[in-house]
FITOR-232324 format. One line per 2 residues: number of its first residue (from 0); their letters; for each residue x, y, z of C-alpha. Coordinates in nm, 4 decimals. Example, Ala and Ser with C-alpha at 12.3 -4.5 7.8 and 13.67 -1.06 7.14 Angstrom:
0) AS) 1.2300:-0.4500:0.7800; 1.3670:-0.1060:0.7140
end
This chain:
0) XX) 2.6687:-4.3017:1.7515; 2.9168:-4.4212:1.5025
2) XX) 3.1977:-4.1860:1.3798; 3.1145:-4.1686:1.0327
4) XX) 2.7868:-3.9277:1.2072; 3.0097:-3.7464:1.3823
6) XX) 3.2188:-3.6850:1.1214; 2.9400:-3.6268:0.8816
8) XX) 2.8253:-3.3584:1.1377; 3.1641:-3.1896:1.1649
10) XX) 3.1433:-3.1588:0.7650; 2.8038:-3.0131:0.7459
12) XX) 2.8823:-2.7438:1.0401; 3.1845:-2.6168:0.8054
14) XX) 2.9889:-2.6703:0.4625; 2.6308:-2.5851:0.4284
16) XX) 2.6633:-2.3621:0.7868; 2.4279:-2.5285:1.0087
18) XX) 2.5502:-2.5535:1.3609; 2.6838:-2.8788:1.5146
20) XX) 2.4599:-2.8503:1.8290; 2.1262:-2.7363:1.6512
22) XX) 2.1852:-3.0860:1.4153; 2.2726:-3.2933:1.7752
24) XX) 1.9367:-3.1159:1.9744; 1.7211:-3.2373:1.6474
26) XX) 1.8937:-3.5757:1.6606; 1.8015:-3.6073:2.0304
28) XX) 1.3942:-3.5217:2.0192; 1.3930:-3.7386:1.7071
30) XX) 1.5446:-4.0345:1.8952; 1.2583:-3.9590:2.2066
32) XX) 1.0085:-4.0179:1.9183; 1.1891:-4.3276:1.7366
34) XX) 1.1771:-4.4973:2.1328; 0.8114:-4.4584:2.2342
36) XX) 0.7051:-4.5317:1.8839; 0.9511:-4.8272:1.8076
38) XX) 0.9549:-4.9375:2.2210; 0.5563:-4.8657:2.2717
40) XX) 0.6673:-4.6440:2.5754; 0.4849:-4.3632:2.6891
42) XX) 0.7114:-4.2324:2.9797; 0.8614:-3.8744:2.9835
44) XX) 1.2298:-3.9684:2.8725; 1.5348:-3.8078:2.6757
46) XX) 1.8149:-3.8988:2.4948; 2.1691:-3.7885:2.5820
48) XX) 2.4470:-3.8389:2.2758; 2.8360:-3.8265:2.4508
50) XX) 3.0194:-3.7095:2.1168; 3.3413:-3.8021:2.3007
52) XX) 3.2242:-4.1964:2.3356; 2.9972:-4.1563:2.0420
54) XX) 2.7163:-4.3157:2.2304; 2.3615:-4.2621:2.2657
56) XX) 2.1836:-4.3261:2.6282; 1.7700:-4.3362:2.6898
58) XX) 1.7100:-4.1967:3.0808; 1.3537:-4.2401:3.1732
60) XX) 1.2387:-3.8819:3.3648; 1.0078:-3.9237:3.6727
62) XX) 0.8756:-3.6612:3.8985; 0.8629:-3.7123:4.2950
64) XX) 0.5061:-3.6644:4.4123; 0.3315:-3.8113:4.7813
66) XX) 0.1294:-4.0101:4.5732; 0.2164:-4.1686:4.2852
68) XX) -0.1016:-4.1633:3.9625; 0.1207:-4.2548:3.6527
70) XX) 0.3702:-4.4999:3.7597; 0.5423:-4.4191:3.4137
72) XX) 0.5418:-4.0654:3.4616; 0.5927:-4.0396:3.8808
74) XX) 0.7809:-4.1581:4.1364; 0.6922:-4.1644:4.5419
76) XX) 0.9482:-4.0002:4.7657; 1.0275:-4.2955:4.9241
78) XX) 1.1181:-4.4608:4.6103; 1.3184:-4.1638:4.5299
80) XX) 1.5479:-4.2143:4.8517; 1.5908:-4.5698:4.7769
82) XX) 1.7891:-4.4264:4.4648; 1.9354:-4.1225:4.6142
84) XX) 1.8163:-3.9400:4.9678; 1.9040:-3.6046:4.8926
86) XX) 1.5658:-3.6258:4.6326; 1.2871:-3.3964:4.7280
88) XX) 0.9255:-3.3294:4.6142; 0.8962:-3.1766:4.2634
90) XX) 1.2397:-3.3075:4.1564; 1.2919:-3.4866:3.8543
92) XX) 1.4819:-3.8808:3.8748; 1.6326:-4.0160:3.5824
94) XX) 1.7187:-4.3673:3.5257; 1.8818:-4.5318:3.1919
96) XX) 1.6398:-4.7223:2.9991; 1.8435:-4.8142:2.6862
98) XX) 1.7048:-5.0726:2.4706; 1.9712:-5.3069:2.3982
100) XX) 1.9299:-5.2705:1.9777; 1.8231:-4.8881:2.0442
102) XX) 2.1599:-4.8648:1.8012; 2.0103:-4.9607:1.4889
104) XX) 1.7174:-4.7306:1.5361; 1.9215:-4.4609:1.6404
106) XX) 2.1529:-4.4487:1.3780; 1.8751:-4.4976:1.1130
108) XX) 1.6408:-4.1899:1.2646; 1.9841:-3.9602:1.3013
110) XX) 2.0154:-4.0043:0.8863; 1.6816:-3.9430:0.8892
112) XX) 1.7570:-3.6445:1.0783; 2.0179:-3.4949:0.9115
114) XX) 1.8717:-3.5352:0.5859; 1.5437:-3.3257:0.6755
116) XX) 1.8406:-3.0610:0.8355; 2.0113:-3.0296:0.5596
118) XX) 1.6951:-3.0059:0.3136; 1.6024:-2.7228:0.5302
120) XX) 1.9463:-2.5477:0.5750; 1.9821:-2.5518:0.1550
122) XX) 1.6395:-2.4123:0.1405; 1.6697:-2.1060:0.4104
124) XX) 1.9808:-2.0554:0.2105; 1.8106:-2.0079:-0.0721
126) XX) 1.5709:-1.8281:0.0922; 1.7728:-1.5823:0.2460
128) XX) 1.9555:-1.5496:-0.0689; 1.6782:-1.4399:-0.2680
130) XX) 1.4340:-1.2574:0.0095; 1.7236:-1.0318:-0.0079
132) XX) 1.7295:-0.9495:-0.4061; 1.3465:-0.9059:-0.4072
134) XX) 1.2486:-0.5511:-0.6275; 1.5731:-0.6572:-0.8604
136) XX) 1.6101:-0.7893:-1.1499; 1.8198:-1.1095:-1.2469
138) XX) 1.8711:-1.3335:-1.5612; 1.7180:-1.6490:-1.5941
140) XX) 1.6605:-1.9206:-1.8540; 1.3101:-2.0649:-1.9585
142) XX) 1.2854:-2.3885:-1.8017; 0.9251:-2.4929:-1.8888
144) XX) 0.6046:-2.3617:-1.9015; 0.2249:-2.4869:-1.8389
146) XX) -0.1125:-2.3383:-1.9367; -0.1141:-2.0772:-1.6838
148) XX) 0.2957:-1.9688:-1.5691; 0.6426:-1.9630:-1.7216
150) XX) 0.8842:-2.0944:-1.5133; 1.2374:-1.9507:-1.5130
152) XX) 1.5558:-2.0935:-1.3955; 1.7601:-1.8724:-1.1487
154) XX) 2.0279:-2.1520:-1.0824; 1.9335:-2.2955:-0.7164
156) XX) 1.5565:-2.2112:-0.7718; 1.3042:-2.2051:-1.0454
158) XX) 1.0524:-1.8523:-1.0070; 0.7514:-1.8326:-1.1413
160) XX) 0.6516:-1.5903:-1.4073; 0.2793:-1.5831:-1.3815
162) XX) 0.0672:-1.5051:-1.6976; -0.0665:-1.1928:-1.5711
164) XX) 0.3560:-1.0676:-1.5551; 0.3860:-1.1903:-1.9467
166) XX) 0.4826:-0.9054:-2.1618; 0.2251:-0.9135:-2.4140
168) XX) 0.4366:-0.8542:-2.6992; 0.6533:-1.1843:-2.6161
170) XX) 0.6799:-1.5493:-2.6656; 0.8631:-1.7594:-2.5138
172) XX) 1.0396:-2.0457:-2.5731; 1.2669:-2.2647:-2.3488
174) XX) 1.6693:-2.2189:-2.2540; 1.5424:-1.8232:-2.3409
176) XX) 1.7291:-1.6193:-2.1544; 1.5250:-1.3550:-2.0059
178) XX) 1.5848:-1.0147:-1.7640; 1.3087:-1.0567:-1.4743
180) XX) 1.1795:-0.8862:-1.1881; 1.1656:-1.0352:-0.8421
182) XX) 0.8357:-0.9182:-0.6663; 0.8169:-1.1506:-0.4213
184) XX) 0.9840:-1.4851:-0.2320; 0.7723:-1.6811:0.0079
186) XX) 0.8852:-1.9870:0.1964; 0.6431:-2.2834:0.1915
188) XX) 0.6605:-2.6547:0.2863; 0.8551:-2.6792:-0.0736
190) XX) 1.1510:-2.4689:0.0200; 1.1404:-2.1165:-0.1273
192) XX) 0.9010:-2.0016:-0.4108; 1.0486:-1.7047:-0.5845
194) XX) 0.7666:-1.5124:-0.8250; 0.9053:-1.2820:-1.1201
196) XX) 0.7528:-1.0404:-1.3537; 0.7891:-0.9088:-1.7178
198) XX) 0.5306:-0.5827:-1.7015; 0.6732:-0.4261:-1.3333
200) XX) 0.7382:-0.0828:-1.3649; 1.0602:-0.2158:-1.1308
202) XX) 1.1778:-0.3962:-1.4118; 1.2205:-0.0578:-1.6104
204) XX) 1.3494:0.1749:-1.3167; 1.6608:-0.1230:-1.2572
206) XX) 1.6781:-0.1549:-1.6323; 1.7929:0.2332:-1.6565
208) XX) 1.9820:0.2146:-1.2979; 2.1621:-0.0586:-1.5152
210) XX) 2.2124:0.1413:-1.8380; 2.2425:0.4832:-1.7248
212) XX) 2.5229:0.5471:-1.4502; 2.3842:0.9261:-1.3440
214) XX) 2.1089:0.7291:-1.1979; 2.2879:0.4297:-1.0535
216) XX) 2.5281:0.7276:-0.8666; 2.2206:0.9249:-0.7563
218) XX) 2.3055:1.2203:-0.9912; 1.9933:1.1771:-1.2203
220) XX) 1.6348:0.9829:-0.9871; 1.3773:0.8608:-1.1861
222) XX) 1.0752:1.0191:-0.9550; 0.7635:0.8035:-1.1181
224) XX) 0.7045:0.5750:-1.3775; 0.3923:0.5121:-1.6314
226) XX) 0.3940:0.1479:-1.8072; 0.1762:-0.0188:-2.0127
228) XX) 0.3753:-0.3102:-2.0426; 0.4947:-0.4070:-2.4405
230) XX) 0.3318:-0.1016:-2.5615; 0.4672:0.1954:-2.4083
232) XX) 0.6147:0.3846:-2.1041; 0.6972:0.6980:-1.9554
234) XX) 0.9272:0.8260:-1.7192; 0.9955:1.0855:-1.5514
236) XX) 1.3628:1.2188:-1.4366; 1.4732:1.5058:-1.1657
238) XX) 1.9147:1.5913:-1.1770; 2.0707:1.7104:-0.8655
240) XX) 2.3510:1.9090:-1.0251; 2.1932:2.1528:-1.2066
242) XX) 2.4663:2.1201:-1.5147; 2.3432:1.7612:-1.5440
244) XX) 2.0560:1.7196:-1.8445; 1.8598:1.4150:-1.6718
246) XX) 1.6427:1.3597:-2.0021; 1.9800:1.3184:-2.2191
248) XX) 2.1272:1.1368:-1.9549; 1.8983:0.8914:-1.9907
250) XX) 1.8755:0.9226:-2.3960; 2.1934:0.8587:-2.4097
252) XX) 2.4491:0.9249:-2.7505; 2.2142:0.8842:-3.0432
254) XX) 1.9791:0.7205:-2.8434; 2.2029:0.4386:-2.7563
256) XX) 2.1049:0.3826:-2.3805; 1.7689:0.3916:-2.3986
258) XX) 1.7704:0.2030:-2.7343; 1.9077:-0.0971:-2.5419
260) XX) 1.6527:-0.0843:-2.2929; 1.3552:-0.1293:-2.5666
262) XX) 1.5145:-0.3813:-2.7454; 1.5208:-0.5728:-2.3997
264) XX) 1.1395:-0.5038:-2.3458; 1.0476:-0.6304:-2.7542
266) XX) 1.0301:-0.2941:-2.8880; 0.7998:-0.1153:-2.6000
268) XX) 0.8542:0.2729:-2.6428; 0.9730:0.5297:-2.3721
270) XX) 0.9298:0.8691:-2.3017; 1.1980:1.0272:-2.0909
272) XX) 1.0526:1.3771:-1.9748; 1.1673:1.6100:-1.6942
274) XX) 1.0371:1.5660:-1.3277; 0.9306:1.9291:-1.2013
276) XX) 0.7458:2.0632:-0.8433; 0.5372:2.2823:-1.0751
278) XX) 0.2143:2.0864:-1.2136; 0.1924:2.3054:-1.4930
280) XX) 0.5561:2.2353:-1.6095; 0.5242:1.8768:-1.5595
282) XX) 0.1738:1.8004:-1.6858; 0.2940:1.9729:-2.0200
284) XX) 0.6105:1.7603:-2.0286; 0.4252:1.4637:-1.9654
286) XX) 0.2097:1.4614:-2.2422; 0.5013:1.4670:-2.4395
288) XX) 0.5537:1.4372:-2.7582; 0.2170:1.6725:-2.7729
290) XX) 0.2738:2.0711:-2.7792; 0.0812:2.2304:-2.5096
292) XX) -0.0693:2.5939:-2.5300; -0.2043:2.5964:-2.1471
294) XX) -0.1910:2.4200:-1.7748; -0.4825:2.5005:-1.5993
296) XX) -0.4621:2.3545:-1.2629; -0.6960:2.2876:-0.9909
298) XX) -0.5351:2.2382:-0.6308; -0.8909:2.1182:-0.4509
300) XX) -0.9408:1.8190:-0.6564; -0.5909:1.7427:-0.8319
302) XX) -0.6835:1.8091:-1.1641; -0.6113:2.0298:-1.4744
304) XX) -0.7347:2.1362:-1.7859; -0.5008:2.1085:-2.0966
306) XX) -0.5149:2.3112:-2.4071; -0.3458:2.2030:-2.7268
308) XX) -0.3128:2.2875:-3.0855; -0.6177:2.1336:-3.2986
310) XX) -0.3607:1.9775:-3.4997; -0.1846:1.8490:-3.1841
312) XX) -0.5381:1.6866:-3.0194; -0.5039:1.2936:-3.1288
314) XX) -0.1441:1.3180:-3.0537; -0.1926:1.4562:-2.7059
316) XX) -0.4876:1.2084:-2.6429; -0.2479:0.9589:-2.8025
318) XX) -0.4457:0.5887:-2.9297; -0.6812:0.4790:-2.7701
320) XX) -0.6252:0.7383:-2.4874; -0.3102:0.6122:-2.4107
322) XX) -0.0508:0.9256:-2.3937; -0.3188:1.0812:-2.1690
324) XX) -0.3869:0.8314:-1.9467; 0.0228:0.7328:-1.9284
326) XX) 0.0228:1.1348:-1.8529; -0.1969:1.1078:-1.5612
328) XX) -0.0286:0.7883:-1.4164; 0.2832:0.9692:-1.4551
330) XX) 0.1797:1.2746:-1.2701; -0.0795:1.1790:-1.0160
332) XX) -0.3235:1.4460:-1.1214; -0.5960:1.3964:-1.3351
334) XX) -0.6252:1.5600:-1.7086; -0.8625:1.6654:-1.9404
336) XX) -0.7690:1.7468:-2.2725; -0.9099:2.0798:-2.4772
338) XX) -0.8194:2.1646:-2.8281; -0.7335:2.5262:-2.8817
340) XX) -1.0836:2.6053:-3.0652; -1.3382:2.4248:-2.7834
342) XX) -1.1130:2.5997:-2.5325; -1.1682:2.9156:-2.7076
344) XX) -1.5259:2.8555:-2.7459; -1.5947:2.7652:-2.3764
346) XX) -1.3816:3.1009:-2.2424; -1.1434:2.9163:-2.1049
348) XX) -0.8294:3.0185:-2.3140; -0.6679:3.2552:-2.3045
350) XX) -0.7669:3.3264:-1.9420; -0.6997:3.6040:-1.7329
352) XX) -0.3343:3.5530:-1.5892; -0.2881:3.2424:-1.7582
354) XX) 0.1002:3.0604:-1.7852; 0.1376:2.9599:-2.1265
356) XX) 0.4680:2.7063:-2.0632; 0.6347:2.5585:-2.3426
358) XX) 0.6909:2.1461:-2.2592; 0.9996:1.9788:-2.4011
360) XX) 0.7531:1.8372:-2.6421; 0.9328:2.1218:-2.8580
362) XX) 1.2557:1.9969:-2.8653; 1.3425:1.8206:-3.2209
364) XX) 1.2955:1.4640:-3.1539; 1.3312:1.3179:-3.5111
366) XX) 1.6246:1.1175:-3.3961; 1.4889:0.8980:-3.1705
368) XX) 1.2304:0.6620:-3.3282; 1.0665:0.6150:-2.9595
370) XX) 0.9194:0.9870:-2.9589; 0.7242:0.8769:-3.3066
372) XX) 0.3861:1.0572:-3.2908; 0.0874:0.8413:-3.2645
374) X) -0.1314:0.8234:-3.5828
end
């Protein structure tokens, strides 16, 4: 072994972290391999590197049997003795077998060697790096794209943004720079494929962790989130100090906090209502920015029967279904929607010991362009 290697190996150790002795043990059963197939031998043999001579020895390894099958695998006891008489049945006799030009070979399969080592050390690096930063977002740059996935620059690795994790309401071009979501990292033969997404609810809960320091100290927790991705969102926030608004924590002066998380999702809208233990409470905020008369809830099946102004019906229902079915996500119990006249006309409102709750729907939300009413 020539001391450029062993002074390439002394580098690597302190540079890219892999250990001297792992590198030297994948040198040595790549050199077995280089000798049968370069010397046509099939014996049991290994390969012993002396780092202080910097040389590299072949010792054949035969086992002492009675009777010998595989003269290139075994060796008879007597044999045995003839080399040393302290030998016994079972042991194992090694002789040096070095080719004389085994030099060239060796030194051209321990580049080999290192190479593939060092491939693989910079891609567990990677992959540790990035197994660890999986559910968080990171910046990236558009790099290319193909008929079916984006793919996104993260400096040592290019992620995949899959079509299916495209916001909607976005093109993209390349050298954008783009906020993603890391949902998963897988290691294949490849080195380390990282997969991102646009539409994760993740992406919005670390976008306000980001923005909104009650929640990144664990004052204000976002308990669920709703998204339709590009279109709209809702959240839902619970404070631990009671003198802590979690809604206008999140709002932000004028709007500003959560303004700057819609203009980094293209303009989807958020509603930011409070989290509460009570289903009727938070059904009625969830529907938000609808006024709601009544919560009737039903504990066997997780549902409940709204009731809402006639003039508040579309809104509540929201296009296409949407603030309802956001509402429902949102919650985790199912909702069915009444206007105050069929709810009237089946019996079921007013009823007998109903809670009429007032939602934060109420509140005057003319300020904030992401509470504008459906049409």
């Amino acid at each position: 072994m020539s001391s450029e290697l062993l002074d390439a190996l002394e580098v690597l150790e302190k540079q890219k972290g892999i250990s001297r002795d792992v590198l030297i043990e994948a040198i040595e059963a790549a050199l077995v391999t280089a000798y049968k197939r370069n010397f046509n031998q099939a014996q049991n043999v290994r390969v012993d590197l002396n780092l202080d001579t910097g040389t590299m020895l072949v010792y054949s390894r035969k086992d002492v049997v009675e009777e010998v099958e595989d003269e290139r695998l075994q060796i008879s006891l007597e044999d045995a003795h003839a080399i040393n008489p302290v030998y016994e049945i079972g042991d194992i006799v090694e002789e040096e077998v070095t080719p004389r030009n085994f030099g060239r070979i060796a030194a051209q399969t321990a580049k080999q060697v290192v190479t593939q080592r060092v491939r693989e050390a910079e891609r567990g690096l990677i992959f540790e790096e990035y197994v660890d930063r999986a559910d968080d977002i990171v910046n990236g740059i558009v790099e290319r794209m193909d008929a079916r996935n984006l793919y996104v620059g993260l400096g040592k690795v290019e992620a995949v943004l899959p079509q299916t994790e495209q916001m909607p309401n976005e093109s993209y071009q390349p050298h954008d720079r783009i906020k993603v979501y890391i949902t998963k990292v897988e290691r294949t033969t490849r080195g380390p494929q990282v997969f991102v997404s646009r539409t994760h609810p993740g992406l919005l809960r670390r976008l306000f962790e980001n923005e909104v320091p009650e929640i990144y100290d664990g004052i204000v927790e976002i308990k669920s989130i709703a998204r339709e991705a590009g279109d709209r969102s809702k959240i839902s926030v619970h404070a631990h100090d009671d003198e802590v608004d979690p809604v206008g924590s999140c709002v932000g002066s004028r709007g500003a906090r959560v303004q700057t998380i819609v203009n980094e999702l293209g303009g989807e809208k958020i509603d930011i209502v409070e989290w509460s233990e009570d289903p009727v409470v938070f059904v009625a905020n969830a529907l938000s920015p609808s006024k709601v008369l009544d919560v009737q809830v039903r504990e066997e099946d997780k549902s409940t029967t709204v009731v809402v102004p006639d003039y508040q019906l579309s809104l509540a229902i929201g296009k296409r279904g949407q603030n309802a079915r956001l509402a429902a996500k949102l919650t985790g119990w199912k909702i069915d929607i009444k206007s105050e006249t069929d709810a009237r006309e089946l019996g079921i409102y007013p009823p007998e010991g109903a809670v009429i709750v007032e939602s934060d729907a109420d509140a005057d939300t003319d300020d904030f362009d992401f509470y504008d009413e459906e049409e």
